[in-house]
VOMAR-814318 format. One record per atom (N, C-alpha, C): residue in one letter; y, z, x. Coordinates in steps of 0.2 Angstrom, whole numbers, padded with zeros to 4 digits, always signed. Layout:
% residues N
aYZX;...
END
This chain:
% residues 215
x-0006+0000+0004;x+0000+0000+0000;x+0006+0000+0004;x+0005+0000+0012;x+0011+0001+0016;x+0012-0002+0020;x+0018-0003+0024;x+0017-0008+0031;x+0015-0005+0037;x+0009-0004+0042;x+0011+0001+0044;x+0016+0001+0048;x+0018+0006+0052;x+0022+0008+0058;x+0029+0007+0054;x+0032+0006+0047;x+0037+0005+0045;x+0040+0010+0046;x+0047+0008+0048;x+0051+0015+0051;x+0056+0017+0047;x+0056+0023+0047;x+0060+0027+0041;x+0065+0033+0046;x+0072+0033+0041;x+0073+0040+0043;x+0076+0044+0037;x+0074+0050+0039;x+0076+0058+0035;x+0082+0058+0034;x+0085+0061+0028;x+0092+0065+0029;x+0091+0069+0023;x+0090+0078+0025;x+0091+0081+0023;x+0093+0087+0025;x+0096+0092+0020;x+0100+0098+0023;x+0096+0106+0021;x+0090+0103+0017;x+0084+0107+0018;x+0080+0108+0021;x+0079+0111+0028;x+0075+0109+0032;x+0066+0111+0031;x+0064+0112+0026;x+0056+0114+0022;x+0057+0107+0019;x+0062+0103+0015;x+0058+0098+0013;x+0059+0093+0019;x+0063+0093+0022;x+0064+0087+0028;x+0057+0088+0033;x+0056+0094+0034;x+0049+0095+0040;x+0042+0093+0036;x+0044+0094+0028;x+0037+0093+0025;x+0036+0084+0024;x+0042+0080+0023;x+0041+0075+0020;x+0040+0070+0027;x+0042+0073+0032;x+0042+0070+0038;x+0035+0071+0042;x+0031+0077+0040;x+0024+0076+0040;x+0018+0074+0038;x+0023+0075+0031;x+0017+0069+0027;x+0016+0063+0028;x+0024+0058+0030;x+0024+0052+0031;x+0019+0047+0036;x+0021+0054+0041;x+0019+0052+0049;x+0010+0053+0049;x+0008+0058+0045;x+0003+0058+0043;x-0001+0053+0038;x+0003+0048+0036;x+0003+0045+0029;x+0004+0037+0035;x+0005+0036+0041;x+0004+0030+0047;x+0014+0026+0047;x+0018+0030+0043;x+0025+0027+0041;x+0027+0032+0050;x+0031+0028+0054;x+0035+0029+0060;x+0044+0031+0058;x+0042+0039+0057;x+0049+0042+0056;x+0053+0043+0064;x+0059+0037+0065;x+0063+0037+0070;x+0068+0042+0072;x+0069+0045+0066;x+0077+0050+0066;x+0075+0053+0060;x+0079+0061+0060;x+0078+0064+0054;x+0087+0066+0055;x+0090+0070+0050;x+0095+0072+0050;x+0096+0076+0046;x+0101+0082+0046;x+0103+0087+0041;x+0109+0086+0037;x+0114+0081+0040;x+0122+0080+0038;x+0124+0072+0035;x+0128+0071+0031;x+0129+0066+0029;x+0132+0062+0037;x+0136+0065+0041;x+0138+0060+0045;x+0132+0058+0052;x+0126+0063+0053;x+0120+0062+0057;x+0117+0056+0054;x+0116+0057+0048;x+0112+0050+0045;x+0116+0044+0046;x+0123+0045+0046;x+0124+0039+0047;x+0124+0034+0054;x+0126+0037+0059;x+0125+0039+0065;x+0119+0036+0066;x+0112+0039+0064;x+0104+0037+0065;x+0105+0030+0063;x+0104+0028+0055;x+0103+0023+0053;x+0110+0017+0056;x+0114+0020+0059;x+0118+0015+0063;x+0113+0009+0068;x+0111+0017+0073;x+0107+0018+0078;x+0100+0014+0079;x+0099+0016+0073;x+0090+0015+0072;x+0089+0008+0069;x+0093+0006+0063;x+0093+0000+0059;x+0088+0001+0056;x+0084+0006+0052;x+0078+0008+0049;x+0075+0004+0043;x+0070+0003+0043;x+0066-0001+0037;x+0069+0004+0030;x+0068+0010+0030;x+0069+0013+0024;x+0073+0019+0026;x+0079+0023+0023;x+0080+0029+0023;x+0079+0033+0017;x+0078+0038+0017;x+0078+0043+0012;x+0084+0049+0014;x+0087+0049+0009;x+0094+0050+0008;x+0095+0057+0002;x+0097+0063+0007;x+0098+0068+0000;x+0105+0066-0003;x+0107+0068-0008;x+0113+0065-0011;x+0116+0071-0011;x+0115+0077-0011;x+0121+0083-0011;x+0119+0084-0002;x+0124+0084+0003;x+0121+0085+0010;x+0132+0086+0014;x+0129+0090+0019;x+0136+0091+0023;x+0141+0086+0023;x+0148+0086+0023;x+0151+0082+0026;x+0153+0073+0024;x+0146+0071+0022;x+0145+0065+0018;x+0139+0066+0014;x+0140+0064+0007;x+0134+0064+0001;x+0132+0056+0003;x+0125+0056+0000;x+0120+0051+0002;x+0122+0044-0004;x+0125+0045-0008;x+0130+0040-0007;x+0137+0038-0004;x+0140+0040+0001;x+0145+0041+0003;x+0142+0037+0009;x+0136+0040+0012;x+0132+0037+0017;x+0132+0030+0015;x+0129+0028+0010;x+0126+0019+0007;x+0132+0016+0005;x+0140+0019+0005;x+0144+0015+0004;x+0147+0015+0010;x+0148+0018+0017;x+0149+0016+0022;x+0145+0010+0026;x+0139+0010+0024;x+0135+0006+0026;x+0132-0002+0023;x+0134-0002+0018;x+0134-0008+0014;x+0135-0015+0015;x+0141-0016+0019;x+0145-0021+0019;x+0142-0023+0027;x+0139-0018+0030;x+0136-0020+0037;x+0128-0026+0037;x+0127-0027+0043;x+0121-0031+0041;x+0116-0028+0046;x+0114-0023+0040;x+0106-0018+0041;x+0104-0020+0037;x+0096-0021+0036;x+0090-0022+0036;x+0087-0015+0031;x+0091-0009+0031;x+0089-0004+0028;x+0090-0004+0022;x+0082-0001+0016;x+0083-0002+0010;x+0084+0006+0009;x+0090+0011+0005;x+0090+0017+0005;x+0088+0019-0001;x+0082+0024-0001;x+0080+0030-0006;x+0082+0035-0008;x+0086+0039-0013;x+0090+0044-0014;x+0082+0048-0016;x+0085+0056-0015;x+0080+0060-0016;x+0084+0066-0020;x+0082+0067-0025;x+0089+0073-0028;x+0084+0075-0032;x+0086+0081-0036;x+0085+0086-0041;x+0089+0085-0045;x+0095+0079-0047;x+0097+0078-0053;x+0095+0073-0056;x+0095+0075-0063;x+0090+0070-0067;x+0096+0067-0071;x+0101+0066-0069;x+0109+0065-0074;x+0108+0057-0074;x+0110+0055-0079;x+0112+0047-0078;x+0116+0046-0076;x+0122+0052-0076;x+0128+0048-0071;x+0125+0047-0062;x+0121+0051-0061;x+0119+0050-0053;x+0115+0045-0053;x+0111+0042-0057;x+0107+0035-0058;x+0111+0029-0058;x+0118+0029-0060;x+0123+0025-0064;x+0126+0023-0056;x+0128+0029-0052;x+0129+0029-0046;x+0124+0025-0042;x+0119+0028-0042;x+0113+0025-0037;x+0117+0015-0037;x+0115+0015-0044;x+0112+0008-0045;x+0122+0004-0045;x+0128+0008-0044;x+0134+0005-0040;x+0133+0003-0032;x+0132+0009-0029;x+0132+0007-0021;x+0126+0005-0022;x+0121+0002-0024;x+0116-0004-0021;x+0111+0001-0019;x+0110+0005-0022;x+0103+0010-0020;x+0097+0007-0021;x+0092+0007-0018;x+0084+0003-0022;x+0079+0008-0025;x+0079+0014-0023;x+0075+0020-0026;x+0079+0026-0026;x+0076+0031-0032;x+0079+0034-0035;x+0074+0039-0036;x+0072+0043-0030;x+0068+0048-0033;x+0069+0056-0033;x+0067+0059-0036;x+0067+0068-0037;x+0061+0071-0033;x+0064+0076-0031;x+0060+0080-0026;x+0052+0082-0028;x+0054+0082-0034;x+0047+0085-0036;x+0042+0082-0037;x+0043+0074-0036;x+0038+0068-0037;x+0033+0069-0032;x+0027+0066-0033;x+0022+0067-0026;x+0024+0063-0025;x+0018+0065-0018;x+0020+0061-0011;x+0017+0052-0015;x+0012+0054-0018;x+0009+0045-0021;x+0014+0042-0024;x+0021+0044-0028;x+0025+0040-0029;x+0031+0040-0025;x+0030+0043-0020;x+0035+0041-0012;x+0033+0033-0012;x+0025+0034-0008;x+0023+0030-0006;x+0024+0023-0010;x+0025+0023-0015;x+0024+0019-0022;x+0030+0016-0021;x+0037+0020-0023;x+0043+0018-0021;x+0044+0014-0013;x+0043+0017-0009;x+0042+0012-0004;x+0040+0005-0003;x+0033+0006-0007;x+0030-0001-0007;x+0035-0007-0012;x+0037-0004-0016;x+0041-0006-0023;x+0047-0010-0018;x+0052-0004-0017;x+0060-0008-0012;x+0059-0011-0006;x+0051-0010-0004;x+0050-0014+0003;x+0049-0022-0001;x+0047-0022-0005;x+0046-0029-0010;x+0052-0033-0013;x+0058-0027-0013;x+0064-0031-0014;x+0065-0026-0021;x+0061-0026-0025;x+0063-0024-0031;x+0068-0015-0029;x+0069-0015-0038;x+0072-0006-0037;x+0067-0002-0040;x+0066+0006-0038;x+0060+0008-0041;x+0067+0016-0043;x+0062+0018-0051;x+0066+0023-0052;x+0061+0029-0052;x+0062+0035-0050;x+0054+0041-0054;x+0053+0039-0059;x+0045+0041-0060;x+0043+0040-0067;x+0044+0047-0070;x+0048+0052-0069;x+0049+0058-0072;x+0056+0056-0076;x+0055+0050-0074;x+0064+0049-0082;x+0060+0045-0086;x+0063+0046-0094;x+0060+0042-0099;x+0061+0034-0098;x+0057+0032-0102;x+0055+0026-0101;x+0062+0019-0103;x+0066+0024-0106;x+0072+0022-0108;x+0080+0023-0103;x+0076+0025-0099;x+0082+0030-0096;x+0085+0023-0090;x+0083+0017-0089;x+0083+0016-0082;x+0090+0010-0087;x+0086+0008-0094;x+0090+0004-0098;x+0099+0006-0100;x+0093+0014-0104;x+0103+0016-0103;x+0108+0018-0098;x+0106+0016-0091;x+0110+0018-0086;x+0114+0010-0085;x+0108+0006-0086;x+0111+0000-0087;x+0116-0002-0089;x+0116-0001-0097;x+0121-0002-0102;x+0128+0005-0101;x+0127+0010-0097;x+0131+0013-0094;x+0134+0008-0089;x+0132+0005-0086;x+0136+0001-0079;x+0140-0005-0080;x+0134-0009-0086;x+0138-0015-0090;x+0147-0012-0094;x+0146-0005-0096;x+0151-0004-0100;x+0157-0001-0093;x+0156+0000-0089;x+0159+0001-0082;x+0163-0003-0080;x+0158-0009-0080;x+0161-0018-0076;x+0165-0020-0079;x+0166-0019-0086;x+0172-0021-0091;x+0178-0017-0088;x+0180-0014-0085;x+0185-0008-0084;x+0189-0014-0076;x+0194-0013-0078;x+0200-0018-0074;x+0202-0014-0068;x+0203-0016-0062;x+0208-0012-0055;x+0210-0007-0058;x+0216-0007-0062;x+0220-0002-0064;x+0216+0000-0070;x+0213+0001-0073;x+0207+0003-0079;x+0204+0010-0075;x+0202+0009-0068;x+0198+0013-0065;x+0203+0019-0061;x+0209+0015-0061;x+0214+0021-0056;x+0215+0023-0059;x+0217+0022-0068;x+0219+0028-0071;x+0211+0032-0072;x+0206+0029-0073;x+0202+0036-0075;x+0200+0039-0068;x+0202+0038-0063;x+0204+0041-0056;x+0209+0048-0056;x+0214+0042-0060;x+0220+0048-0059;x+0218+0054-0067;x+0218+0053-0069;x+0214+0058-0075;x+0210+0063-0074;x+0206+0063-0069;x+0199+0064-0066;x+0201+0070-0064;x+0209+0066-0060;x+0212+0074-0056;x+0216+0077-0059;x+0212+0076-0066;x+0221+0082-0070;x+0227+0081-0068;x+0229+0073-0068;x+0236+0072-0068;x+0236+0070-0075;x+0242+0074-0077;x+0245+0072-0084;x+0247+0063-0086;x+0247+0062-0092;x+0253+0055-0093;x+0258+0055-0089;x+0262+0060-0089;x+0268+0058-0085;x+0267+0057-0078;x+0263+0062-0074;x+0260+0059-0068;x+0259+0055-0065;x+0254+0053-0072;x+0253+0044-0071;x+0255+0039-0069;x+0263+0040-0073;x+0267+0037-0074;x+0269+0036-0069;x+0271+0044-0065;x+0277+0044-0058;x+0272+0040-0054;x+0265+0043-0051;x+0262+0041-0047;x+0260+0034-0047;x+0259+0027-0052;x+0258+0023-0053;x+0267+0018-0054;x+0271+0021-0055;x+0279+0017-0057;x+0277+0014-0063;x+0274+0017-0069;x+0274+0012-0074;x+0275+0016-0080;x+0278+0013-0086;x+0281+0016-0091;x+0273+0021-0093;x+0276+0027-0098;x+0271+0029-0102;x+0267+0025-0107;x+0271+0020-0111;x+0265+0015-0114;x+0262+0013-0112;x+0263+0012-0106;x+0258+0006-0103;x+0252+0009-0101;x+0252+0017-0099;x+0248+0020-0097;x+0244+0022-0104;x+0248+0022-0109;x+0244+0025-0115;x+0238+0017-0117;x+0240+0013-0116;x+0239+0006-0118;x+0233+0007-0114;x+0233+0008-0106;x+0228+0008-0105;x+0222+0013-0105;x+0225+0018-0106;x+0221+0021-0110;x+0215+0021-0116;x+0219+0019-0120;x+0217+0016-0128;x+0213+0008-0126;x+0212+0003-0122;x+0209-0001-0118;x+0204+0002-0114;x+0202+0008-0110;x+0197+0009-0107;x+0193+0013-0114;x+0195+0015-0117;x+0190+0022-0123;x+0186+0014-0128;x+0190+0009-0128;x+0187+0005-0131;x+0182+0000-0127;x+0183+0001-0121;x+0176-0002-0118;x+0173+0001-0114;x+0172+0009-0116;x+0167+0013-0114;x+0165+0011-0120;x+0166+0010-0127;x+0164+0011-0133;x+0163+0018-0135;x+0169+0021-0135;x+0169+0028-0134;x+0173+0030-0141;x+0172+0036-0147;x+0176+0037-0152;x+0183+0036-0150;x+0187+0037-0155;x+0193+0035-0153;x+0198+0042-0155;x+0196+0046-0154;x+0195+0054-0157;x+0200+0058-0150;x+0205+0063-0151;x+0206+0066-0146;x+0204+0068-0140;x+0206+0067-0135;x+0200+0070-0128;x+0194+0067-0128;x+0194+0062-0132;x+0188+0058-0131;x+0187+0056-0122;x+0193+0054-0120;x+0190+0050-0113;x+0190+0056-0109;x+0194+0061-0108;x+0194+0069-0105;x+0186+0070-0104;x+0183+0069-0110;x+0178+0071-0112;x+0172+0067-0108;x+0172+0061-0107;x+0168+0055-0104;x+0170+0056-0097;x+0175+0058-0095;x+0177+0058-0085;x+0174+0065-0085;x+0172+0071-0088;x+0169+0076-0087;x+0161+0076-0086;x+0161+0073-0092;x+0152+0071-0089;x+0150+0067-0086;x+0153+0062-0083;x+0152+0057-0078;x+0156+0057-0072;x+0158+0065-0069;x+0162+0067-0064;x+0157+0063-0060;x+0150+0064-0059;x+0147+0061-0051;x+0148+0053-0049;x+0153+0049-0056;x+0151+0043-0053;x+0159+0040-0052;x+0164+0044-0054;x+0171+0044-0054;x+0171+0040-0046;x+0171+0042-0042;x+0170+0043-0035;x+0172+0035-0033;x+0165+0031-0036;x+0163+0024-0035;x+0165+0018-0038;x+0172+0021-0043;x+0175+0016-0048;x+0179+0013-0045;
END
């Protein structure tokens, strides 16, 4: 199911799952090159290494493991990245599948569906755990599709909003009338397809803090 000798490297800031998954691998014929604790060592490795796979914690020092695949993206690595988290949110799925993630798994998954995902993103395809429901991958989808609709200025303001700046903030820090700001306002709530109801969008940049970041 595997290539051997494919080379992988670690980044985590656990060091019992980093030491456990790194002996599994290696015990498993995959050639782990680099391991790491911090968002900026992992970047540094897979600089270094140009690795066939990395697995990537997403909460980790300094830089989070997307932070890592968005500095690295626009480079020409060979590396396909696996996040590995404990959050089962669709805003972090929604994220994955922005910076160009290929696998998405939870810690809790066995090593046979590591291995599985490997095989999967070494193929080209994206692999998600099978601990999310069978509908979960589509509505992250249709969460992404309703994102791409969202214009330059669409996204600065649910930037600017994000940081509890008022309307008039928006205003000052953008130089543009308060209409304009409400308009875009009332423009974004309608392609999230979001009610059109009070702190409706407040409401939407709150549960979707993890992917604000990437807009």
């Amino acid at each position: 199911m595997f290539t051997p000798n494919l080379s992988v490297i670690l980044a985590d800031d656990h060091p019992l799952m980093l030491t456990g998954l790194q002996q599994e691998l290696e015990q498993a014929g995959y050639n782990v090159v680099a391991t790491a604790t911090n968002g900026t060592s992992a970047l540094e490795a897979i600089h270094a290494h140009n690795p066939d796979i990395a697995f990537l914690d997403i909460e980790m020092p300094f830089l989070n493991g997307f932070e890592v695949v968005n500095r690295l993206k626009n480079q020409q690595l060979k590396t396909r990245f696996i996040m590995m988290s404990y959050h089962k949110q669709k805003g972090f799925v929604v994220q994955a599948k922005t910076v160009g993630v290929q696998g998405y798994l939870l810690k809790e998954d066995s090593f046979e569906e590591i291995v599985l995902c490997i095989a999967e993103v070494m193929k080209g395809n994206n692999y998600y755990s099978k601990s999310f429901e069978d509908d979960f991958e589509t509505l992250a989808n249709e969460e992404l599709r309703k994102i791409s609709l969202l214009t330059p200025s669409e996204r600065t303001i649910i930037r600017l909003i994000a940081q509890n700046k008022t309307s008039l903030e928006i205003c000052e820090t953008l130089s543009i009338s308060k209409r304009t700001v409400e308009k875009h306002r009332t423009n974004i709530i309608a392609k999230l397809e979001l009610e059109p109801v009070s702190n409706t969008l407040s409401v939407w940049i709150n549960s979707h803090a993890e992917i604000i970041n990437s807009l």
